[in-house]
N, C-alpha and C positions, 0 to 999 in steps of 0.2 A: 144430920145428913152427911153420908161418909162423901169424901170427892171421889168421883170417876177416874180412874187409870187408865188415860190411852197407852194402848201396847202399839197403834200405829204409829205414833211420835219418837217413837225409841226404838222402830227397826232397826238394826244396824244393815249400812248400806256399804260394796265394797269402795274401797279405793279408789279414783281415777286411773292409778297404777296399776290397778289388779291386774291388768293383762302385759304387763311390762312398758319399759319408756327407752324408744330410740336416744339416743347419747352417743357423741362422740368432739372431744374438745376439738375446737379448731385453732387452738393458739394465737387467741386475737388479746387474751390479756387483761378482756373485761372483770371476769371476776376476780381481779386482785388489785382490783377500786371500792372502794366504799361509795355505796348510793346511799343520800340522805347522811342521817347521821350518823348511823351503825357503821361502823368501823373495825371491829375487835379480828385479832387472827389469833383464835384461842388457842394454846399447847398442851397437852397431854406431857408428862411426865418421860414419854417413848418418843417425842418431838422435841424435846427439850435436848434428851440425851443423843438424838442421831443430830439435830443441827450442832450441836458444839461436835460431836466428831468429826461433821463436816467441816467446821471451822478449824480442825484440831487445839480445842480450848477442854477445860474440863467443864462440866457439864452446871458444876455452881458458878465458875465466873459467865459462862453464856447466860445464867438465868440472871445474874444479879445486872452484866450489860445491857442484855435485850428484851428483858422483861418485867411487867408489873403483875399485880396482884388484883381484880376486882373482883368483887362477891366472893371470892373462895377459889378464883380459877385465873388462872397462869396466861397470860398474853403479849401479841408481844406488844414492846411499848412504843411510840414517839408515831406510832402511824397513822399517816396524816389521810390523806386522798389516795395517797397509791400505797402498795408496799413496797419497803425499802429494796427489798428482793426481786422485784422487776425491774428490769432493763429494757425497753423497748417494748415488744410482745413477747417476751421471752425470761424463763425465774433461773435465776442463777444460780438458785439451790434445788434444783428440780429434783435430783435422786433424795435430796435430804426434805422436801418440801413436809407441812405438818399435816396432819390428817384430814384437819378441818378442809386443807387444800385437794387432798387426794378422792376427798368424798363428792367435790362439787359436783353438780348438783343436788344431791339428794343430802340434804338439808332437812331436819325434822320442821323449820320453819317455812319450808320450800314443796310440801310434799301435801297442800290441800293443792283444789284446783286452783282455788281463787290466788289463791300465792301462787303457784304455780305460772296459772298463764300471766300474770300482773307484776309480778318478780322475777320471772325467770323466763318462759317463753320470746316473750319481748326486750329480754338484754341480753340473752346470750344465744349464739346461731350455732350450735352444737345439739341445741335441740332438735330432737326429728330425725336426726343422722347418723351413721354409723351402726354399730349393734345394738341389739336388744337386749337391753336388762332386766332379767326378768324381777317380779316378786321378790321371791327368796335372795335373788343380790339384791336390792334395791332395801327390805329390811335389813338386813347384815349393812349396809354400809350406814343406814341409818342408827344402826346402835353405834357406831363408831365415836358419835357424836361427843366431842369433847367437852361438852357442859352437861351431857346430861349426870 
């Protein structure tokens, strides 16, 4: 007896996103805290190289000071609960900040509902406000993604 293939089990269903997500930072600082254990401020190779010009260092001494290695992917190191880079509500390296920062919220780990409203909704108040992003940005910032 062959099994039965339900084709209703494998619709595909859109986004919660499909119609765009109000966003707009409000500069309260929360996201550059680690909730729970996750920690990591992954760098990209173009983050590595804009913060040490920001520091004006070359770009192997910023990585060998401020960063480690885990799985294959570059971050930075020694951060604990906050990043070293906030001061108050406020990043000190703002024009140089790394992507992982300029993407928040739209996180591929951030981007079901259930993550969404449970990670995101309820800790950060930039959601719901400001402009609309639509789809097509909201993928594009998602490929930005520094681990993938």
């Amino acid at each position: 007896m062959q099994p039965v293939f339900r084709y209703d089990f494998y619709v595909m269903t859109k986004p919660f996103w499909d119609e765009g997500i109000r966003f707009q930072c409000q500069g309260t600082g929360r996201c550059c805290t680690a909730r729970g254990t996750y920690g990591y401020v992954y760098l990209t190779l173009a983050d590595r190289r804009r913060l040490a010009k920001h520091f004006k260092i070359p770009t192997v001494s910023f990585t060998k000071k401020h960063c480690t290695k885990t799985n294959g992917h570059f971050h930075l190191k020694d951060f604990k609960r906050t990043c070293d880079y906030l001061k108050g509500t406020g990043c000190t390296v703002y024009d140089a900040r790394p992507t992982q920062c300029r993407t928040w919220p739209f996180w591929p780990e951030n981007m079901n509902a259930r993550a969404w409203n449970h990670d995101v909704v309820s800790f950060c108040p930039g959601v719901g406000k400001g402009r609309l992003y639509t789809k097509a940005e909201i993928q594009k910032l998602l490929k930005q993604d520094p681990v993938s």
